[in-house]
N, C-alpha and C positions, 0 to 999 in steps of 0.2 A: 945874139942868142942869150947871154948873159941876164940883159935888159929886158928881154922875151920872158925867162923864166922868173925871172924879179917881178916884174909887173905880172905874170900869171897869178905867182904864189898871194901877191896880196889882194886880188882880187877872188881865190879861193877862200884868205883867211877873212873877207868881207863877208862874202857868203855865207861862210861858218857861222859868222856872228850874228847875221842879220835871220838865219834860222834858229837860233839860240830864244832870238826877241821871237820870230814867228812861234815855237814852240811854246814859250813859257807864257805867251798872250793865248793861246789855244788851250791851254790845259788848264788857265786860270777863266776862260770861259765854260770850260766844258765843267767846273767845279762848283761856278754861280747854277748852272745848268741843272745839274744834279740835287744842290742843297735847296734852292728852290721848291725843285718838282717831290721831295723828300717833306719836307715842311710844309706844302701846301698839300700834300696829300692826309696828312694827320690832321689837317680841317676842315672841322664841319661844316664851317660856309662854303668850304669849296667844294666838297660834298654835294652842299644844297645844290650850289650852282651847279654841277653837271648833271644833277637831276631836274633840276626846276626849269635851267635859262642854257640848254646846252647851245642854242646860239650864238653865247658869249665865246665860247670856243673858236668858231668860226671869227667870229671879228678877232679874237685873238689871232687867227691863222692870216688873216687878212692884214693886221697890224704887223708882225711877221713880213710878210712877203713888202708892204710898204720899205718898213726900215731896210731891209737888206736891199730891195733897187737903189731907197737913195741913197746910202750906203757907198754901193758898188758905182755907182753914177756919178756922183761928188765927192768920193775921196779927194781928188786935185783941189778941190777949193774950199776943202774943211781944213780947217785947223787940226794936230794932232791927237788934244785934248779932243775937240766935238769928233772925232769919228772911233777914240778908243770909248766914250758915254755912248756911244749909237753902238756899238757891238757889244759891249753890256748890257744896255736896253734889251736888245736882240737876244742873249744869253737868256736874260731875267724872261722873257719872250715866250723862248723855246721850255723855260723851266716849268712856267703855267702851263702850257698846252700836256707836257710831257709829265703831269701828277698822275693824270688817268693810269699811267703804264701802273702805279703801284697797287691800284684798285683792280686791273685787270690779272698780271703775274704775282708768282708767289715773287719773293725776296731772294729767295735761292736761286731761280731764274734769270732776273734781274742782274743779280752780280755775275753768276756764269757769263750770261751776254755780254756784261761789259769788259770781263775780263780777256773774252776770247777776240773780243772787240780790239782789246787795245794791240794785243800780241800780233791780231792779223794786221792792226793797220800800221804795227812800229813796224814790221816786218817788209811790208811792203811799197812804205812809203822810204824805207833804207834803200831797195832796190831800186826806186825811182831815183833816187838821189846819188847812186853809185854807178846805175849802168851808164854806158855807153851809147845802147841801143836807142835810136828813136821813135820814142812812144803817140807821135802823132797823128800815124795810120791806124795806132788802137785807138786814140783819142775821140777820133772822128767816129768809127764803130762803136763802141760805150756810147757818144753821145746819140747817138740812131738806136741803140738800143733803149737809152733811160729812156729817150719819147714812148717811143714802144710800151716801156713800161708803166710810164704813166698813165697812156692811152687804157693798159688791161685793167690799169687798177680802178679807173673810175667805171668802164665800165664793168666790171666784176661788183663795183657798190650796189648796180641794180640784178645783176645773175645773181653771186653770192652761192659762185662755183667754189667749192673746197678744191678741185684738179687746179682749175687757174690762180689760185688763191697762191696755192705752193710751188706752183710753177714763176709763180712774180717772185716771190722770197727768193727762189735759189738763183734766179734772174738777179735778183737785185743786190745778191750779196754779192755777184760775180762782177757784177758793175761799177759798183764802188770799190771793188776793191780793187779793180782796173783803173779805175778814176784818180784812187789813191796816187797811186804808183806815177801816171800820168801828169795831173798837176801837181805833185812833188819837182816832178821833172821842168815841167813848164814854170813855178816860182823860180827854182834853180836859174834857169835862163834868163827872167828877168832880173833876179838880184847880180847874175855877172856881166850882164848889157848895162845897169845900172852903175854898180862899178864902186859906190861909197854908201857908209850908210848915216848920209844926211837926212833931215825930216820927211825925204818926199822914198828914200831910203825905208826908213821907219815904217812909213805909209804905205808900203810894197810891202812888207814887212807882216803891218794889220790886213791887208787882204788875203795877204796868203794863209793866215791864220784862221779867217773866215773861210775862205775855201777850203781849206784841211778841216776844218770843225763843220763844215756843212759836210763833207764826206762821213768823217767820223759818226755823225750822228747818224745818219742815214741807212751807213754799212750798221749800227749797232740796233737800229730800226729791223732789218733783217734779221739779222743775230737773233735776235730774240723773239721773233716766229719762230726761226726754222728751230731752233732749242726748245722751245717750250712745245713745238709739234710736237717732236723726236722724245720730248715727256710725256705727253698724252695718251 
């Protein structure tokens, strides 16, 4: 029993650790993210280019979706160096596409959202991390819903119904924030099946960073519709 609880406690205190690196790898993304999308939006060329060549956008979104398959695909055979440059990549990414938001909301907004953002998702990615309960039968639900939601949203690109417009947002925030809580729980599993936090450790590590930061941004995607409605 002794041995039981010996060997529990330092595969708890690995865990601790190797969310310590998942965290500070996520908020040192979501910070390139930010500074980015903040400095490309005070230029004029990029300016131009959302007016001139908004297709570049688009291959932006597309370059995006690249990197995080292979990413998600070949972590095991990247070195740890090539897959923290690809999620920076991916960051620096997300921070182009994501200038628009400052040309569309005021600033006041913006911050409200991310503030309310973060609170909802420390909040809820704690309870992912603390309970008990498992979250895999919601997991499965959330993911039949995101399809769902993607499904509305594209076709809503061609109605450009304001009803299903707000009915996605309140969808969506409730999804990621379920999502949150979820793969919180499901890294958690992997980091105490894993057991140390050697390089491939590490690398469990950077994905789960990437999946919290692909939540985070997402729920903060929502956030700020349903805020800046709720201004209107």
């Amino acid at each position: 029993m002794a041995q039981y609880t010996s060997t529990k406690t330092v595969a708890q205190s690995l865990t601790a650790t190797l969310f310590k690196s998942l965290y500070m790898q996520m908020s040192a993304a979501l910070a390139i993210t930010g500074l980015v999308a903040y400095f490309l939006s005070q230029s004029d060329a990029y300016l131009n280019m959302l007016i001139n060549s908004s297709y570049m956008l688009w291959i932006i979104l597309f370059a995006q979706l690249g990197v995080v398959i292979w990413l998600s695909s070949s972590l095991h055979k990247l070195s740890m160096t090539s897959a923290t440059l690809l999620f920076i990549l991916y960051s620096v990414l997300t921070g182009v596409s994501f200038g628009s938001i400052f040309l569309v909301y005021e600033m006041s907004q913006i911050v409200a959202a991310f503030f309310v953002t973060a609170g909802t998702f420390f909040v809820t990615s704690l309870v992912g991390y603390v309970t008990r309960m498992d979250l895999s039968k919601m997991g499965s639900i959330l993911m039949m819903l995101l399809i769902g939601l993607i499904i509305a949203t594209v076709v809503n690109m061609f109605l450009g119904s304001e009803g299903l417009y707000m009915a996605c947002t309140y969808i969506g925030v409730i999804v990621f924030v379920g999502l949150t809580a979820w793969d919180t729980q499901r890294i958690k599993s992997m980091f105490m099946e894993h057991g140390t936090a050697d390089d491939n450790g590490q690398k469990l590590a950077l994905m789960g960073a990437l999946m919290l930061y692909l939540d985070f941004i997402n729920l903060f995607i929502y956030m700020l519709r349903l805020l800046s409605a709720g201004r209107e």
